[in-house]
Each structure stands twice: as structure tokens, then as C-alpha cells.
DRENVEX-646996 format. One record per residue (C-alpha): residue in one letter; x negated, y negated, z negated. Coordinates in steps of 0.5 Angstrom, whole numbers. Each point is the difference from the previous one (the first is absolute). Layout:
REM residues N
 aa    px    py    pz
  A     X     Y     Z
...
***
This chain:
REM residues 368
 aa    px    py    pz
  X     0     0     0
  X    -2    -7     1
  X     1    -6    -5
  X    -4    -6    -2
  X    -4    -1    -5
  X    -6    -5    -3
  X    -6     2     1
  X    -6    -2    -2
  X    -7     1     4
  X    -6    -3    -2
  X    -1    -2    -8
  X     0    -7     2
  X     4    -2     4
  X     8     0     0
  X     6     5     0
  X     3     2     7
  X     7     2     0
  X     0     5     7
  X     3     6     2
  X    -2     7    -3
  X     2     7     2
  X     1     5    -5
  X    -1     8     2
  X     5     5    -1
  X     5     1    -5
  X    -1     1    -9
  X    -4     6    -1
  X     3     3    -6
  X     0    -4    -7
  X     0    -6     5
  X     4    -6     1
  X     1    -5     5
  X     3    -7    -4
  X     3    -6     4
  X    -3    -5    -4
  X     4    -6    -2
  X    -6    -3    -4
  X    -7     0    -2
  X    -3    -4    -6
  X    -7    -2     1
  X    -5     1    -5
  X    -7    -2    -1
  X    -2     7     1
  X     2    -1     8
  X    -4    -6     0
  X    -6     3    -3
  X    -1     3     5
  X    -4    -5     3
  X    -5     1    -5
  X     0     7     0
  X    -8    -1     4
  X     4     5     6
  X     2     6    -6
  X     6    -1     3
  X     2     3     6
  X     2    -5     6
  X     4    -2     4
  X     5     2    -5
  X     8    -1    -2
  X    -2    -2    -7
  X     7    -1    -5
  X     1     5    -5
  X     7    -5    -4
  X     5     3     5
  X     7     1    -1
  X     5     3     5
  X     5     5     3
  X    -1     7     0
  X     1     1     8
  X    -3     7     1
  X    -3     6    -4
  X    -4     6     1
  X     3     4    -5
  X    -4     4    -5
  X    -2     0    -7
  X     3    -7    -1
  X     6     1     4
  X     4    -4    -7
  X     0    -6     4
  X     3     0     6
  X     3    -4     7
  X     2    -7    -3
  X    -2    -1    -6
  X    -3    -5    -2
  X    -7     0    -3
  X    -6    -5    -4
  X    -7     3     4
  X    -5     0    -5
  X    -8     4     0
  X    -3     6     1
  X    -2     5    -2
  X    -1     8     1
  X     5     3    -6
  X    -5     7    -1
  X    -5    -4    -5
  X    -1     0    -7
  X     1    -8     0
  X     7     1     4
  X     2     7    -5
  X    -1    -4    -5
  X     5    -5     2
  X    -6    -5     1
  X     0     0     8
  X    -3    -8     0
  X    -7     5    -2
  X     1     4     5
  X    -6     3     2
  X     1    -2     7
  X     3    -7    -1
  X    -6    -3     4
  X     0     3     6
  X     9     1     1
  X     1    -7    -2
  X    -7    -3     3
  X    -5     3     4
  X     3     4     4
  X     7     4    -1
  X     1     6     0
  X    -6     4     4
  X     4     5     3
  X     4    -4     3
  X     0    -1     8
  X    -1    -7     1
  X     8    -2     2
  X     0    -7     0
  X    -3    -4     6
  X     1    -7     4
  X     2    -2     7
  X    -6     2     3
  X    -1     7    -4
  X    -4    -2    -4
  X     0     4    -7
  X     2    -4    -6
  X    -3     1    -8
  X     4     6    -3
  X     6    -2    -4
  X    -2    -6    -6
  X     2     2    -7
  X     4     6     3
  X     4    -6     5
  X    -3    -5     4
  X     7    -4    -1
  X    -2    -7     3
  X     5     3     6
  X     6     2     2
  X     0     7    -3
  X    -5     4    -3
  X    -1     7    -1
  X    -1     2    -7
  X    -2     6    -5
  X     7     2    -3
  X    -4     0    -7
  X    -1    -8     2
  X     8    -2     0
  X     3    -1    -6
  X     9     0     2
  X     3    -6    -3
  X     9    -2     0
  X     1    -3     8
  X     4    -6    -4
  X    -6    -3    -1
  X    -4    -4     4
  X    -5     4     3
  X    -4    -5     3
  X    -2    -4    -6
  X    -2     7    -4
  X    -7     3     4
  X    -4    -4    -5
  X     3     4    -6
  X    -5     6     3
  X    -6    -4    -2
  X    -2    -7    -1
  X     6    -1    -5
  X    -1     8    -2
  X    -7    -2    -2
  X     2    -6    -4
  X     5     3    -4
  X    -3     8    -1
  X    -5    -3    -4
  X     4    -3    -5
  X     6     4     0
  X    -5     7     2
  X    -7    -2    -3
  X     1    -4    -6
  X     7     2    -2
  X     1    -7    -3
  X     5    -2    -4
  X     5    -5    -4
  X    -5    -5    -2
  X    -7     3     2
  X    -5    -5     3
  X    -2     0     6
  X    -4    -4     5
  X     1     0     8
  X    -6    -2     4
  X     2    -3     7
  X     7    -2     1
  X     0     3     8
  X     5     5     2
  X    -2     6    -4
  X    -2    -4    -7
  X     7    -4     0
  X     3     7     1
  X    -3     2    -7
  X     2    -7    -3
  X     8     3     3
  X    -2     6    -4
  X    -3    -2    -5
  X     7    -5    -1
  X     5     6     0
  X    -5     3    -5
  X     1    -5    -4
  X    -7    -1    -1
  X    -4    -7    -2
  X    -3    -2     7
  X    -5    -4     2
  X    -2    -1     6
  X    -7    -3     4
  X    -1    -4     6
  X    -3    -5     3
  X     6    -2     4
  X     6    -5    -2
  X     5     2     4
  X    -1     8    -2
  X    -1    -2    -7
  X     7    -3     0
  X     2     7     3
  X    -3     3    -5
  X     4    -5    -6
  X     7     1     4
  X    -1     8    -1
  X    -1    -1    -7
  X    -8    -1    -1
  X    -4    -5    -4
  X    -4    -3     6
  X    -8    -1    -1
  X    -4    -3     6
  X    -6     4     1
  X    -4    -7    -1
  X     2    -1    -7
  X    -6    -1    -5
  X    -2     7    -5
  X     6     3     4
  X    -2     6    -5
  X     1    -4    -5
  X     7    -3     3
  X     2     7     2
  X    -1     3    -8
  X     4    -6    -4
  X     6     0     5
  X     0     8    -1
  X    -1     0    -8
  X    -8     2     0
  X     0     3     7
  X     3     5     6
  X     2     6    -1
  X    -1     2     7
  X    -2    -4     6
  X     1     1     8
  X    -5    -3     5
  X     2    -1     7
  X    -4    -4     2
  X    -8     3     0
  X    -3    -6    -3
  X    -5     2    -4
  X     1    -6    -5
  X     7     1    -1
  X    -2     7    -1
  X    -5    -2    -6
  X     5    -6    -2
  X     6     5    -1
  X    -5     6    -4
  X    -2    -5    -4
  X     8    -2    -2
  X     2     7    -2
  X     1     2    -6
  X    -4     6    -4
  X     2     7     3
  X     3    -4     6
  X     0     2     7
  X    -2    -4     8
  X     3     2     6
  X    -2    -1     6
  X     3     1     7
  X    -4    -3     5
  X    -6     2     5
  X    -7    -4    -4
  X    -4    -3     6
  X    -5    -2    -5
  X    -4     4    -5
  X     4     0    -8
  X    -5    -3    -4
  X     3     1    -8
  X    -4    -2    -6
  X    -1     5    -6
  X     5    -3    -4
  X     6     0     4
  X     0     7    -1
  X     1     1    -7
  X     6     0    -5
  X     2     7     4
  X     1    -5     6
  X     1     4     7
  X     1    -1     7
  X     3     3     5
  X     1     2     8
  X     8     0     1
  X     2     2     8
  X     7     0     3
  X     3    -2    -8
  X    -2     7    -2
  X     7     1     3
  X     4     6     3
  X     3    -5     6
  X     7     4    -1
  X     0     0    -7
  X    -2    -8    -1
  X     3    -3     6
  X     7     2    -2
  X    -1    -3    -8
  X    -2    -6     5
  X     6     0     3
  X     4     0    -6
  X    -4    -6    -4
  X     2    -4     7
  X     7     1     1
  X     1    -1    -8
  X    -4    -6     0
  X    -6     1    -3
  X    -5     2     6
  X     2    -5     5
  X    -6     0     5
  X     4    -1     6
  X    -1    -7    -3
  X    -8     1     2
  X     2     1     7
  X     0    -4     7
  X     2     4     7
  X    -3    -2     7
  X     0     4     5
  X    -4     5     3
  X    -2    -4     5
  X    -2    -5    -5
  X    -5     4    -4
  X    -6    -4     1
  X     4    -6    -3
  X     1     4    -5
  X    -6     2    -1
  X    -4    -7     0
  X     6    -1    -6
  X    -1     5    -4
  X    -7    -2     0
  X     0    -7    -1
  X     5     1    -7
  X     7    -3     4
  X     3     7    -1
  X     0     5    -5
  X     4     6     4
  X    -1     0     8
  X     5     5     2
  X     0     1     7
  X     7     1     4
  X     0     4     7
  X     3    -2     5
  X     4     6     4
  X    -1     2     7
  X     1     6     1
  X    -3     7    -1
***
């Protein structure tokens, strides 16, 4: 089938949005969606910093949503035609981190999500001229019309709901709320600090609010520190002098957890500094820079921690999402701008200027 897709071909130059084919029907365990929207996530534009680790030119787009138009059967033959689903990342199902319900820690994370999809996959994906395209992004390559998923990467939500806006729940939003609601477990007045108010560290703000937990949240924008203090947040400017000290006087002597999305080794430092004895430092975002700690920052029973994905089980923790929102307490479509697909170069220099907090793209339908 023939559709239209953004496809990225160097890693500095822009998305083109051209005529794709894929090869052949769903193999079993597969799904062809109809996509209705994709978030765009820093991990997408990442990409371009990737120094040629990620194969291209590529379909990049892993926050997709959509209809479920074909299926090829098998295993995870539960969801079916029409249904409607949030796409999020892969993973193999057979290892010891997805037996054990941790399929973010998948030993095959890297290469199914990032550097190469499934191996035994024949390349199916390729442009007007019959050049071959980078194997399935994150299990999708949803910056397109439709995208060919793994089952295991669909999660059914009610088609009352407006499906176009919900693609970000699979991962940025995911990641932002898991590791406050999964990681931390926060609760009814614990003191928590979220560095960065982007995508991801509104979403744990949004959490962290439901939780009823006491929020702090770090950035050096105005404008997305007023976000954060309409969400429920106290607001702090990254610039404010001994931000340690000003983070432990409004969290009664200090956090008790502490989510960096932002990979600034200061902030980082800053943010250990502001826990509490026996406190915990997450972190979400990919260092480009070494993570230099001085001793003490360490003591007290202080810990860091890696978090991938929230540590969520995607069709465990986008349905609670879902629920908060349509209660009130989760209200991330607040987050959200739409363009279309069409405009996704736009959206990209958007997002990366701090105008937008959430680019979902819209295809546009021309058939298939």
C-alpha cells in the first residue's frame, strides 16, 4: 500500500513529507493503524544528535494513535479491526525484564526502538524510487498515515475518546507521570522536585498534583513555569541563587524525590543536594556531557536512578492516565498543540524554541 509519510533523510536537514510504500499485509502478532495523531517527542529530534547511530533516511514518530484497520492474527489477536489504540514502544515479550513486567528494561530495548528494529524483518518500508527506509521507529514510525505495529505496542482505549490527541500518552506523558506514580510511588504531602517543565516534567507535575503530593517544579522559562504553578506546582527559576537552599526551605528540609529531565549536570548536582537524608534522584534524559557528583552529594542513604518509559507496563498505566483525565486530574490535553503532518518542520522548530509544549501531528487523508 501506498501512503504519506515525514521522512527524515539527513540529520541536519528537514522532514520531507512524500509518498511511502509498504510491502504485504500484517504478519501475525502485527497491526496496520490508521494513524489520527503523533506527538512529537524530543527523542525523535534526538535523532539529529545521534552521530549516525540512528539508521536513516528513516520514518521517525513513536506517540502515535489511530484505528486499527488490518490485522495479521496470532497471538495478540485481542484487539481487532476498528479498534482504537495508543501505540507506544517495543519490546521483544520473552525476556527476563518483560517476564518480570519491566518491558522498558527489555534487553532488546536499544535495538527494537532505536538502532534497528526487528532484525528479522525484511526491509517493507520504502520511498517513491524503491529506496529502502530504516526499519520501524520504536515498533511504529508514526509521522505518517498509517504504521505498521507490533500488537505488544497497542494499547485499546474507548473510541468515545479523542484518539487524535491520546499518542502522546505511550511515551513522553508516560514517562513523566510513571516515574512519579510507578518509580516514586508519591504520596499525600511528600516533597517532590521536578527539574525541567517541558513535556515530560509537566506531565509528573500533572501526577504528582493527583497524588496530592508537594511539587516543586525548576525551569528557566517564565512561561512554562507558569504552566507548572497553574498545574499545582510551586514555581522556581532555574536562576534563583543557592537553588538548593531555596528548594529545601519550600520542601520542609528538603525533597524527598527529584525528576531531572533536563541533563544539566548543575541542575542535576543542585536537585541532589535538595533531598532529604535517604531521598531518591531520578533521572529521564540522555547525558551528552560527563555527570561529575561531588562526594558528599551521595551520603545520608541518597540514591540515583535511571528511569526508561516511567517503568510503566504501557497497558497498565495509560488507561489509569486516561481515567485521571476524564476526572479532571490529569488534564494533559492542556499540553498539547496539533498541525498537520504536513507542517512538521514547523512544529519541530516550535518545540525546540520553547512555543509549544506538545506537537501532535494531524495526518491528512489521501487514501491508501
Amino acid at each position: 500500500m501506498r501512503y504519506r509519510a515525514a521522512v527524515l533523510r539527513s540529520y541536519q536537514g528537514p522532514f520531507a513529507v512524500e509518498e511511502v510504500t509498504l510491502a504485504g499485509a500484517p504478519a501475525a502478532g502485527e497491526l496496520l493503524v490508521e494513524i489520527a495523531g503523533c506527538g512529537m517527542c524530543a527523542t525523535d529530534l534526538a535523532v539529529r544528535r545521534s552521530a549516525g547511530r540512528s539508521p536513516l533516511p528513516a520514518v521517525l514518530g513513536h506517540e502515535g494513535a489511530g484505528v486499527v484497520v488490518r490485522t495479521g492474527g496470532g497471538r495478540d489477536g485481542a484487539i481487532g479491526v476498528g479498534d482504537h489504540v495508543v501505540l507506544s514502544f517495543d519490546s521483544c515479550g520473552h525476556c527476563r525484564g518483560c517476564r518480570a513486567a519491566a518491558p522498558a528494561y527489555c534487553d532488546s530495548f536499544a535495538a527494537l526502538n532505536l538502532f534497528g528494529g526487528r532484525q528479522d524483518d525484511p526491509p517493507r518500508l520504502t520511498d517513491a524510487t524503491g529506496g529502502a527506509l530504516a526499519p520501524r521507529w520504536f515498533g511504529q514510525s508514526s509521522f505518517a498515515e498509517y504504521a505498521l505495529v507490533p500488537a505488544r505496542n497497542a494499547v485499546r482505549v474507548d473510541p468515545a475518546l479523542p484518539v487524535e490527541l491520546l499518542g502522546p500518552l505511550g511515551c513522553g506523558f508516560l514517562t513523566g507521570a510513571g516515574a512519579v506514580l510507578n518509580t516514586f510511588r508519591v504520596g499525600p504531602g511528600e516533597p517532590l522536585v521536578v527539574l525541567g517543565a517541558g513535556a515530560v516534567g509537566l506531565a509528573a507535575v500533572l501526577a504528582a498534583t493527583a497524588a496530592g503530593a508537594l511539587t516543586v517544579a525548576v525551569d528557566r522559562h517564565p512561561e512554562r513555569l507558569a504552566l507548572a504553578e497553574r498545574f499545582g506546582a510551586v514555581p522556581l527559576s532555574a536562576e534563583t541563587a543557592l537553588l538548593p537552599e531555596r528548594i529545601r526551605r519550600l520542601t520542609d528540609g528538603g525533597a524527598r524525590y527529584a525528576l531531572d529531565t533536563t541533563a544539566a549536570p548543575w541542575l542535576v548536582d543542585a536537585a541532589l543536594r535538595a533531598l532529604r537524608p535517604t531521598g531518591t534522584l531520578g533521572l529521564v534524559a540522555r547525558f551528552h556531557t560527563p555527570l561529575s557528583l561531588a562526594p558528599d552529594t551521595l551520603t545520608g542513604g541518597r540514591g540515583i536512578r535511571h528511569i526508561c518509559e516511567g517503568d510503566a507496563v504501557p497497558s497498565l498505566l495509560v488507561p489509569q492516565l486516561i481515567r485521571l483525565w476524564q476526572v479532571g486530574d490529569f488534564p494533559f490535553d492542556q499540553l498539547v498543540r496539533t498541525y498537520p503532518l504536513a507542517d512538521i518542520n514547523e512544529a519541530e522548530r516550535d518545540c525546540a524554541a520553547g512555543r509549544v509544549v506538545k506537537p501532535v501531528l494531524l495526518p491528512e487523508r489521501t487514501g491508501g
